[in-house]
KOLLO-317956 format. One record per residue: residue number from 1; z, x negated, y negated of N, C-alpha, C in turn. Coordinates in steps of 0.2 Angstrom, whole numbers, plus 5000, padded with zeros to 4 digits. Atoms other than C-alpha are relative to their C-alpha. Layout:
N
NUM,Z,X,Y,Z,X,Y,Z,X,Y .
...
END
This chain:
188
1,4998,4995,5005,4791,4944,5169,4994,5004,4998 .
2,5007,4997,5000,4773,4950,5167,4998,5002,5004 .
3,4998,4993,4994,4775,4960,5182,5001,5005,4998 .
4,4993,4994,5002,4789,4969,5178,4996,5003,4992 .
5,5004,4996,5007,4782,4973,5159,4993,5003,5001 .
6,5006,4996,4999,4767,4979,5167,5001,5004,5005 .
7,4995,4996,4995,4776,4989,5179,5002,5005,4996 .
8,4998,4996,5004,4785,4996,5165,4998,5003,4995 .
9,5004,4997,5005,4771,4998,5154,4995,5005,5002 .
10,5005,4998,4997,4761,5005,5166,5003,5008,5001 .
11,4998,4994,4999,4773,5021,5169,5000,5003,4994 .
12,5002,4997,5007,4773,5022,5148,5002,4995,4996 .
13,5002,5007,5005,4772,5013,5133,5006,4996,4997 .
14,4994,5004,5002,4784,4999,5129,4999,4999,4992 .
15,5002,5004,5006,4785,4994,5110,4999,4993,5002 .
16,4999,5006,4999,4784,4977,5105,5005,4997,4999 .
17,4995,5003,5002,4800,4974,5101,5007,5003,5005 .
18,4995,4999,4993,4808,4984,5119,4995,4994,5003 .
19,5001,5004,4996,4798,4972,5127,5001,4992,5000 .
20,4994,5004,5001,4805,4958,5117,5005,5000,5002 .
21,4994,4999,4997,4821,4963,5122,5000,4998,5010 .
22,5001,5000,4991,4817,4964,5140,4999,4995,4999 .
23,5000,5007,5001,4812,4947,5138,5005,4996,5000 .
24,4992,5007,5003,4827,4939,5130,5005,5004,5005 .
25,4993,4997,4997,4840,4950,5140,4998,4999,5008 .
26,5000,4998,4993,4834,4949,5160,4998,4991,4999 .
27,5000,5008,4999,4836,4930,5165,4996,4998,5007 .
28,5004,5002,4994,4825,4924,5180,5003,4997,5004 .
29,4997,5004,4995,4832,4918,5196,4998,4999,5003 .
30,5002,5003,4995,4827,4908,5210,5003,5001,5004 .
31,4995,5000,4994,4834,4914,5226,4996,4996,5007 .
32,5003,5005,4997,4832,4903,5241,5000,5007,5007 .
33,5002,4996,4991,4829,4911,5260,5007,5002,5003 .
34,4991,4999,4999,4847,4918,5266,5003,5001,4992 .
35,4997,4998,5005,4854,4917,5249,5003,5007,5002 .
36,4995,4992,5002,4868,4932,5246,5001,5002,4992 .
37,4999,4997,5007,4865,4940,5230,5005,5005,4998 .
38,4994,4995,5002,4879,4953,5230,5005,4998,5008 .
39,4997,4997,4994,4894,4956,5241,5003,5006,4998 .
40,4996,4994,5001,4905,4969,5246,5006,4999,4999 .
41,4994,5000,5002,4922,4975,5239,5000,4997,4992 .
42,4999,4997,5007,4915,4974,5222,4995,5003,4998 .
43,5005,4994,5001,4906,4985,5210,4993,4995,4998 .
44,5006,5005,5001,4888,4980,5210,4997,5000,4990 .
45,5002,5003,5007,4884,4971,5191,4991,5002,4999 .
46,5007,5002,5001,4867,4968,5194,4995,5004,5004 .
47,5006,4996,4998,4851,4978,5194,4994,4993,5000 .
48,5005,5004,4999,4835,4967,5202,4995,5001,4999 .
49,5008,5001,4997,4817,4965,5202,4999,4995,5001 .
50,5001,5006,4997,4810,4956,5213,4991,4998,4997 .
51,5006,5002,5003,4794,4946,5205,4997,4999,5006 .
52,5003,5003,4994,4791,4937,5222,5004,5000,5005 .
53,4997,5003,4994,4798,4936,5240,5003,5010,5001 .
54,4996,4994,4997,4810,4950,5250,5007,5001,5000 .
55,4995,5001,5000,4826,4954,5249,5003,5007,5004 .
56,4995,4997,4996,4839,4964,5262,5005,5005,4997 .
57,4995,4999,5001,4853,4975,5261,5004,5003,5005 .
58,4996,4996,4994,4866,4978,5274,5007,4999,5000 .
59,4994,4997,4999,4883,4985,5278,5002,4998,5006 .
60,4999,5001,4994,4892,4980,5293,5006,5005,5003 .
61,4997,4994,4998,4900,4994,5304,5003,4996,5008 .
62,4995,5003,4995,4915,4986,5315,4995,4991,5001 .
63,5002,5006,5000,4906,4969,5320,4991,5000,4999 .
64,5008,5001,5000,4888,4975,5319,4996,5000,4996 .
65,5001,5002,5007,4878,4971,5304,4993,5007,5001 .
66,5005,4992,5001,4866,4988,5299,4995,4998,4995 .
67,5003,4997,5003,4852,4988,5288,5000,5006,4996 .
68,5001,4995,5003,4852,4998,5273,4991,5002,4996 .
69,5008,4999,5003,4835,4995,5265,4997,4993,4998 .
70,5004,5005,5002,4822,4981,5262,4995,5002,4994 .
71,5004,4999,5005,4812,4978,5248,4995,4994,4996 .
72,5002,5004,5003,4800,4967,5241,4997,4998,4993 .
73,5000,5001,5008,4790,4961,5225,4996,5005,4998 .
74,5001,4992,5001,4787,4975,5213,5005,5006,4999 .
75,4998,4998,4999,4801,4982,5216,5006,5000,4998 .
76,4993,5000,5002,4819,4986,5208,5004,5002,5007 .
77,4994,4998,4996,4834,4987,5219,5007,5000,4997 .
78,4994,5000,5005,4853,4988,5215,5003,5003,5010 .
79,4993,4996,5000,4867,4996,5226,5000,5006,4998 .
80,5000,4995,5005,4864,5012,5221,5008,5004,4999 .
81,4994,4998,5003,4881,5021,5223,5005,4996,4995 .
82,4995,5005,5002,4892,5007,5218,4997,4999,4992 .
83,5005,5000,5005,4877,5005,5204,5001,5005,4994 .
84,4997,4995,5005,4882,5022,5198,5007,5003,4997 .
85,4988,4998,4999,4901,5026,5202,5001,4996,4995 .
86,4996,5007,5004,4904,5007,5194,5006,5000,5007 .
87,4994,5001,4996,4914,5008,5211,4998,4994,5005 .
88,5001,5005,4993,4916,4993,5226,4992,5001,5003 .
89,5005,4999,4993,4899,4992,5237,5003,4999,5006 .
90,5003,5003,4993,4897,4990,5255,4997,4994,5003 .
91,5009,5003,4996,4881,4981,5256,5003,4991,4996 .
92,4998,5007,5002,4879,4963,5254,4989,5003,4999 .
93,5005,5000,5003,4862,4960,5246,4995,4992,5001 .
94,4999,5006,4998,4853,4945,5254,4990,4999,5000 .
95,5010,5004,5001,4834,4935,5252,4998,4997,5007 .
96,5005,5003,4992,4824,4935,5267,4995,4996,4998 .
97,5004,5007,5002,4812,4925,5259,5000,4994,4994 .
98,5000,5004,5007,4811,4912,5244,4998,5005,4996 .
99,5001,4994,5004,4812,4925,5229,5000,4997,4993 .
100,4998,4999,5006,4811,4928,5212,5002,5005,4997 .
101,5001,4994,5001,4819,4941,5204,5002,5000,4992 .
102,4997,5000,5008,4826,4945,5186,5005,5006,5001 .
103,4994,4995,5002,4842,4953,5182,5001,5002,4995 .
104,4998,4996,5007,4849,4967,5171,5006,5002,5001 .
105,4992,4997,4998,4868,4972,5169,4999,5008,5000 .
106,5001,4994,5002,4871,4990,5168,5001,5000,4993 .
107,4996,4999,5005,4880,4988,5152,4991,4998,4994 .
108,5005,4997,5005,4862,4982,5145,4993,5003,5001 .
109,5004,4995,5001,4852,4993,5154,5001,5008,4995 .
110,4997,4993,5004,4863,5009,5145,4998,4997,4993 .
111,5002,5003,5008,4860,4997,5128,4991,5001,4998 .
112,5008,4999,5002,4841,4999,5130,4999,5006,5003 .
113,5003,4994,5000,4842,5016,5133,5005,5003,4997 .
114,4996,4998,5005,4853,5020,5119,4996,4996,4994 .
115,5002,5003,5007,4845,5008,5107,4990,5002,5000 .
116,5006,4999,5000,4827,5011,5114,4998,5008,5004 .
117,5001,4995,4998,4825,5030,5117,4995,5001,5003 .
118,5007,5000,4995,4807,5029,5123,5001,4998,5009 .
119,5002,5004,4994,4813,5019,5138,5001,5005,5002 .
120,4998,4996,4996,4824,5034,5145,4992,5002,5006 .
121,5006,4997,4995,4805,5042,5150,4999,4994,5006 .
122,5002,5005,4997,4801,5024,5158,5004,5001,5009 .
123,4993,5001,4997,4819,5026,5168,4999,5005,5003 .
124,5000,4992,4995,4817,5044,5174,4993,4999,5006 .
125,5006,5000,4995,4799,5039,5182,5001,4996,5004 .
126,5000,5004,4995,4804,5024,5190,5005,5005,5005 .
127,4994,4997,4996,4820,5035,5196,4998,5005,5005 .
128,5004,4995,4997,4808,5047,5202,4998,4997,5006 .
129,5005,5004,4995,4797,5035,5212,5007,4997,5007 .
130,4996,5006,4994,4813,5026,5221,5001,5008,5002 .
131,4996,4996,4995,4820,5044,5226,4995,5002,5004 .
132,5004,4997,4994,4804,5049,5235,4998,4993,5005 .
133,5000,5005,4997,4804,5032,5242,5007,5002,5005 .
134,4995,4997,4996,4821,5036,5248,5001,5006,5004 .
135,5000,4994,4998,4818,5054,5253,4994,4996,5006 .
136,5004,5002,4994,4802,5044,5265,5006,4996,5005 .
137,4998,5002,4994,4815,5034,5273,5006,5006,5002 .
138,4997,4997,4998,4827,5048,5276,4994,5002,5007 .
139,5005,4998,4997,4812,5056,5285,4999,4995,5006 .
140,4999,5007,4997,4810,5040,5294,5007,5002,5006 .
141,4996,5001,4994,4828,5042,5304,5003,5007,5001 .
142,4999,4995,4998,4827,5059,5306,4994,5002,5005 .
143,5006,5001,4993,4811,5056,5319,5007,4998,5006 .
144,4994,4999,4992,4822,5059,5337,4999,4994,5002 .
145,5001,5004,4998,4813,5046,5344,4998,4995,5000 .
146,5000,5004,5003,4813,5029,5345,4990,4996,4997 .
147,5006,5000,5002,4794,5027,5345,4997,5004,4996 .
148,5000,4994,5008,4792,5041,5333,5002,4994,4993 .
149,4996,5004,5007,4804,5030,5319,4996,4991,4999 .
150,5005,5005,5001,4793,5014,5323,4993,5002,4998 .
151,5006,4996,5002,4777,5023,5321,4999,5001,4994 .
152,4998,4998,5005,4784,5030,5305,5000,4993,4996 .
153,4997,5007,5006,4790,5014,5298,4992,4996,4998 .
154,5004,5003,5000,4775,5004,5303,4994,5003,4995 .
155,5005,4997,5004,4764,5017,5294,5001,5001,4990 .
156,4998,4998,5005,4774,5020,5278,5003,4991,4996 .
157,4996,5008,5003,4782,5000,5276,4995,4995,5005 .
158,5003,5006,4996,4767,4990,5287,5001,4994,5000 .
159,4998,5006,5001,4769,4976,5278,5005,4995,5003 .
160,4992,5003,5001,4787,4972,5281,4998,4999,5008 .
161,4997,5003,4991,4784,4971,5302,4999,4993,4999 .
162,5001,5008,4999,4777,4954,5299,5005,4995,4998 .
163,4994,5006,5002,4790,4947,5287,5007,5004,5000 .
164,4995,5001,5002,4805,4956,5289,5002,5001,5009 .
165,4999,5002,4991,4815,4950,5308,5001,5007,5005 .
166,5000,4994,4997,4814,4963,5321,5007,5001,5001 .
167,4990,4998,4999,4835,4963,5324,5001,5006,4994 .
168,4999,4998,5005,4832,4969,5306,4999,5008,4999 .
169,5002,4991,5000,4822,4984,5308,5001,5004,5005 .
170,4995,4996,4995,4829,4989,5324,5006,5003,4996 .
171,4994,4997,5003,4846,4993,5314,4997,5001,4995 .
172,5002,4997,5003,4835,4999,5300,4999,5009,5002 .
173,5003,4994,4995,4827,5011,5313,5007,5005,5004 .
174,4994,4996,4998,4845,5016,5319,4995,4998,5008 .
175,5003,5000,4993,4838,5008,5338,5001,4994,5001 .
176,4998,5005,4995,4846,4996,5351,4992,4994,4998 .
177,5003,5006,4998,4836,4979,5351,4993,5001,5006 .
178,5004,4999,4995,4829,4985,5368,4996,5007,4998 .
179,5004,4990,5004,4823,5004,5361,4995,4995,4997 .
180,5006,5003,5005,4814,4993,5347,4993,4998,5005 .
181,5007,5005,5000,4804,4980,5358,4996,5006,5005 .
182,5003,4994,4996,4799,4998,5369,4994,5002,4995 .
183,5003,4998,5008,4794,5005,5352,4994,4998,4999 .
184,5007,5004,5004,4783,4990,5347,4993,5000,5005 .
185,5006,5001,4993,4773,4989,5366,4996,5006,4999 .
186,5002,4993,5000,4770,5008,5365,4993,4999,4995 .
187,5004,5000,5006,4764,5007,5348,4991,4996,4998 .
188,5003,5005,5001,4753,4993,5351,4992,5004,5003 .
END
């Protein structure tokens, strides 16, 4: 939890009594390695930070299972459309490693930015930071080629090659299993 509040104190200043709140209303959870923290065909509940470990999210298209995006500790995740619509997901949300994360509903994240007006600013800069996060990986699968999109990845997500499985970031890369392992020789 001392992450996360400096996380959020870092972008701007929390009281002491929003960050008692945040406290008492975000519950800590243990997620094991595999675990499934969401599925699909409903609206996604829960917004996450992950304290420690990594967690997945993928969509499956006919029998093939997709990569939507990885993430690890530091970092909020959700389901974003479902997260905003309040409509079914797609994704399944799933821990590639031993994790810790902490959840918040929507219902009391709108409560703490209704009762604590300050956070709103906290909420717009995080929203900021994930959407150029997301504008890099757009950037990312619009590289033609498949050594271009490993290149790219390796440079902007390096970390992730080591722990997250290569089946994983080949369909993150949008690239056949054999494109990939081309990719990683090249690169190398």
């Amino acid at each position: 939890m001392r992450t996360l509040l400096n996380l959020l104190g870092h972008v701007g200043p929390l009281s002491d009594q929003l960050s008692l709140h945040i406290q008492e209303t975000m519950p800590r959870k243990v997620c094991r390695k595999t675990e499934i923290l969401q599925v699909p065909d409903q609206p996604t509940t829960l917004m996450y930070y992950i304290d420690s470990g990594l967690l997945k999210a993928y969509r499956y298209e006919g029998s093939r299972e997709i990569c939507t995006w990885f993430q690890n500790e530091g970092n909020i995740v959700m389901s974003i459309p479902s997260w905003i619509r309040g409509t079914p997901t797609e994704e399944y949300i799933e821990a590639l490693e031993d994790s810790v994360v902490y959840t918040i509903t929507k219902a009391e994240l709108d409560y703490i930015y209704s009762h604590f007006p300050e956070f709103n600013f906290n909420g717009r800069v995080l929203m900021e930071q994930y959407y150029l996060m997301v504008w890099e990986w757009f950037d990312l699968v619009r590289s033609k080629r498949a050594p271009d999109r490993y290149a790219f990845f390796v440079e902007h997500f390096g970390p992730w090659v080591t722990r997250v499985p290569s089946k994983d970031i080949a369909t993150f890369l949008g690239v056949s299993k054999s494109h990939f392992s081309v990719s990683k020789r090249l690169a190398r």
